[in-house]
N, C-alpha and C positions, 0 to 999 in steps of 0.2 A: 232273283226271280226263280219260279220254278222249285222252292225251298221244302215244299211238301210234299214227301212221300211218303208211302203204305210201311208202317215200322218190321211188318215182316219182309219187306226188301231189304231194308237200312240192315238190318240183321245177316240176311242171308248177304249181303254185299260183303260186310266188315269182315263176316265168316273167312269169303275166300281170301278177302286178303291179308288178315292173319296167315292163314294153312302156307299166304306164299312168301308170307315175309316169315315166317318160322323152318320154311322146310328149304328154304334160300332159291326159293323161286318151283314151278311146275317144271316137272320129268321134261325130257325132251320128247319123250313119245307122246304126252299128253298135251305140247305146243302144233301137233300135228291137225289141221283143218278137219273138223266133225264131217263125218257120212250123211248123208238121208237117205232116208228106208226108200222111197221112190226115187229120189231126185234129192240134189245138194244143192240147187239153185232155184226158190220158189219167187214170182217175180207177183205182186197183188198191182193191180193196175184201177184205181178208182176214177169213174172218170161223171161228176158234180153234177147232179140232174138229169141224166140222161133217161129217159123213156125208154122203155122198150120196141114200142113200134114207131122210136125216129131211127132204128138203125135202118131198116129197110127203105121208109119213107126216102131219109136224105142218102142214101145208099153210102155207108158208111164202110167202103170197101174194106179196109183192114180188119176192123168188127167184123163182119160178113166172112171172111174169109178165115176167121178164131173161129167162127162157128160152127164153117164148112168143117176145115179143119181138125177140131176136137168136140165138145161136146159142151149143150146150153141149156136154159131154162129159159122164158119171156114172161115167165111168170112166179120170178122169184117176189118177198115180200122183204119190206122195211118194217121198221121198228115202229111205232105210234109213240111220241109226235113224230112225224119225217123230216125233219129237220137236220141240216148238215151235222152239227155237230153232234148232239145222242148220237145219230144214226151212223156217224162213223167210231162211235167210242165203241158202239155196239159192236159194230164190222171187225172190230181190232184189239175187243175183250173178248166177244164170245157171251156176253151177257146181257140182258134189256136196259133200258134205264132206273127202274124200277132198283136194281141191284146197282151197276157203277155209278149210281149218282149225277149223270153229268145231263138233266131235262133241260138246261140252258142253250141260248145259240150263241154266243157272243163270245170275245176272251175274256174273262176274269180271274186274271191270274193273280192278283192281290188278294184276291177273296176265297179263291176256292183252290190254286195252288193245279196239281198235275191229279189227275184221276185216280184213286188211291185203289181200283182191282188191278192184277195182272195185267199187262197190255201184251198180245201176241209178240212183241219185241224182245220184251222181258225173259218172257218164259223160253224163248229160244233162246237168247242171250245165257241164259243161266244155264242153258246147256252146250255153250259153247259155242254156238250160232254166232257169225257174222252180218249182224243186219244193219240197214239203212232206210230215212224215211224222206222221200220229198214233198212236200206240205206248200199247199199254195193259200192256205188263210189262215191269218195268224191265228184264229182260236185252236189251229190244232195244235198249239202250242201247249194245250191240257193234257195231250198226250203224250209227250215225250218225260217221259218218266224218266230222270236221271241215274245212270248206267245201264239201261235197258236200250240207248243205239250207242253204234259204234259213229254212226255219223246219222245228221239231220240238218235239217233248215225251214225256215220257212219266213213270212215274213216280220219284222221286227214292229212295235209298238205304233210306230205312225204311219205304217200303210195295213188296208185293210185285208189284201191279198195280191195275187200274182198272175200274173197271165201264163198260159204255155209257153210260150216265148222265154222266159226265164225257169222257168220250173224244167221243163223238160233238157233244154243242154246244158245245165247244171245236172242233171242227173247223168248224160251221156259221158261228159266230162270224168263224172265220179267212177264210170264203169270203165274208163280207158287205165285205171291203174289200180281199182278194187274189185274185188268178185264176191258181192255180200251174200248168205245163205238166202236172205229172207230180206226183201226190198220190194219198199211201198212205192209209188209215183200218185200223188192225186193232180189231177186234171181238172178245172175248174171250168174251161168257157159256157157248156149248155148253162148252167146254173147262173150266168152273171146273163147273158143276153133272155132265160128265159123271163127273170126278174124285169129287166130294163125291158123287154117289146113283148115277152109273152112265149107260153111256151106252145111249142110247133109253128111258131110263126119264119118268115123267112130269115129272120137273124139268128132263132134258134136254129134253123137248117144250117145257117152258114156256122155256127161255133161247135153244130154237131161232128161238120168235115171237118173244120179245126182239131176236134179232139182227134178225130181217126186220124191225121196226118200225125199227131203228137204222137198216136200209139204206134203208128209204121218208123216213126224213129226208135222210140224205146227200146222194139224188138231190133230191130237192126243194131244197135250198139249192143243187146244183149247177146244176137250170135256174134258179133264182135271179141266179147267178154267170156261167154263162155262156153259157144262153139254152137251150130246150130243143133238141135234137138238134146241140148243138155241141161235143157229148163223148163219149168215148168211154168203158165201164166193161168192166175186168176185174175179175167176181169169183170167187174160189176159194180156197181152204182150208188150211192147214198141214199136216193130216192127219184120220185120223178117231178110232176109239176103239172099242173093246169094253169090257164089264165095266167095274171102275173106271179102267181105265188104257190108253195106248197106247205105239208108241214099237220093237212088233215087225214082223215083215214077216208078218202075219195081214194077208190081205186087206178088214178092216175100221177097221184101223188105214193101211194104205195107199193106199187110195183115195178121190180126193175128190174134188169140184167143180169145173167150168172154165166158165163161163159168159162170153161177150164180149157187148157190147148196147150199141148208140147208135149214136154217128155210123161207118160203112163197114162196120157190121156186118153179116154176112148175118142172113136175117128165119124163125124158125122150123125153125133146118135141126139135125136132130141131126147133131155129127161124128163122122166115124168114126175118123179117124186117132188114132194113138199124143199123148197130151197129158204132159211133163213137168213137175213142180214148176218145172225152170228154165225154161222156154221162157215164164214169165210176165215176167221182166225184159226178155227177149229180144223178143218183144212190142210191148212197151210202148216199147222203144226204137224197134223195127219202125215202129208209128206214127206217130214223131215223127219219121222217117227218118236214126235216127242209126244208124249201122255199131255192130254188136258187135264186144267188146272181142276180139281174140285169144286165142285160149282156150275161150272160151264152148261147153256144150256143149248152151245152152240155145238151140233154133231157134222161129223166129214161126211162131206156127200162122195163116200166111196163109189156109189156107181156110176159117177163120171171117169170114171179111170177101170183101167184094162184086167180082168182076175189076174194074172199075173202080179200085178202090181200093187193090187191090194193084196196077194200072198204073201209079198214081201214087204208090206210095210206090215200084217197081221205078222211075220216072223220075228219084226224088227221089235214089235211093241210085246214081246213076251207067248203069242201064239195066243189071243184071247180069243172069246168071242169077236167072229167077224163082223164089222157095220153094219147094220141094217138099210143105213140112212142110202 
């Protein structure tokens, strides 16, 4: 399964492991855990349908208090179509559909194999990044591009997904003996209750609390993991939903959440700038100060984070031109 991948990875894989079976393994200094330019622990927290204004609505205390906290948009935008899958390949390359290929919602792993651009895992991974992905429906099983996690899951061929309930202390679990650079969590309930009763309706309220209790654990095992204010969180959403379904360019199916909070985050500031689904990979690389891949059409929303903080990821990334974004 999973047998296809982008031949300038297979390439660049083989590479290093030649360099390590000819030089009798990596320096000791070079076994040593990579820096990030802001932070060395970015944590993406995707949580499957969520609306923008159900966080207030069903008062999603933990979200509310990422917001207080750091710094948000309520008017970020999705990919077209909005649909789970594009719309997180999008989140997690940094590119539209249009470029990764992947316009489908379903798994199709005998046909179309794992998403042949870059996946933000990848490209950290290649720079030595420790990452990990918790996947609660099996078509994100297109994303796990082989050597690009150090660890992942998600559900296997005969179920269709997973509830919080499993997803989330399988991730807690993970964090009591690994400290990955760069770790995914997706959160699926809004999106399965908005399908089954409708979105905003009382069941969508109630899977909305669900997810926020799911994210007040996350971060609790993450100051567990790796101490408070020594991480960073993105979170935001795949898309939103109306009625029972989404996946049009209706403005409630396309706009969603961007929240950043923790470590270089600015403190309470609403943003105002333009936020895209991809500029969450982009981001997330941003912090850990790794260059985006060529291509990318996804930019760091630097002014959610502190001038200090973008000085030193501008220092970390060669002294370029600073963000705009």
């Amino acid at each position: 399964m999973l047998e296809r991948i982008n031949g300038s990875f297979r390439a660049g894989f083989a590479a290093l492991g030649l360099f390590a079976l000819f030089s009798g393994g990596l320096p000791e200094t070079e076994l040593a855990p990579p820096r990030g330019a802001a932070t060395d622990h970015v944590v993406v927290i995707s949580i499957d349908g969520l609306r923008p204004d159900a966080i207030d609505k069903y008062d999603a205390e933990t979200i509310q208090r990422l917001m207080r906290e750091g710094t948000y948009s309520l008017e970020a935008q999705t990919i077209f179509p909005s649909k789970t899958l594009p719309s997180h390949t999008s989140m997690l390359t940094g590119v539209p559909p249009e470029v990764h290929g992947i316009t489908f919602n379903s798994r199709q792993s005998d046909e179309h194999g794992v998403v042949e651009v870059p996946t933000v895992f990848a490209v950290a991974k290649e720079r030595g990044f420790h990452t990990a992905a918790f996947f609660s429906k099996a078509k994100f099983h297109h994303l796990a591009q082989p050597g690009s996690l150090d660890y992942w899951q998600g559900p296997g061929s005969n179920i269709s997904h997973w509830m919080a309930t499993k997803t989330v202390p399988d991730a807690v679990r993970y964090l009591k003996h690994e400290r990955p650079n760069l770790m995914f969590v997706h959160i699926g309930e809004p999106d399965y209750a908005g399908h089954a009763i409708g979105w905003m309706s009382f069941a969508y309220g109630w899977a909305v609390k669900r997810a926020d209790g799911a994210v007040a654990t996350v971060l609790e095992a993450a100051d567990e993991a790796y101490g408070r204010g020594n991480y960073t969180v993105i979170l935001t959403a795949d898309h939103g939903g109306h009625d029972r379904d989404h996946g049009s360019d209706d403005p409630r199916d396309m706009t969603i959440p961007w929240i950043a909070w923790g470590k270089g985050a600015q403190t309470g500031v609403p943003l105002s700038v333009p936020i895209r689904t991809m500029d969450t990979a982009a981001t997330a690389l941003w912090l850990l100060g790794v260059d985006r891949p060529p291509g990318w059409v996804g930019r760091p929303v630097a002014a959610a984070f502190t001038p200090a903080t973008r000085l030193a990821v501008r220092n970390a990334l060669g002294g370029g031109p600073a963000p705009v974004h």
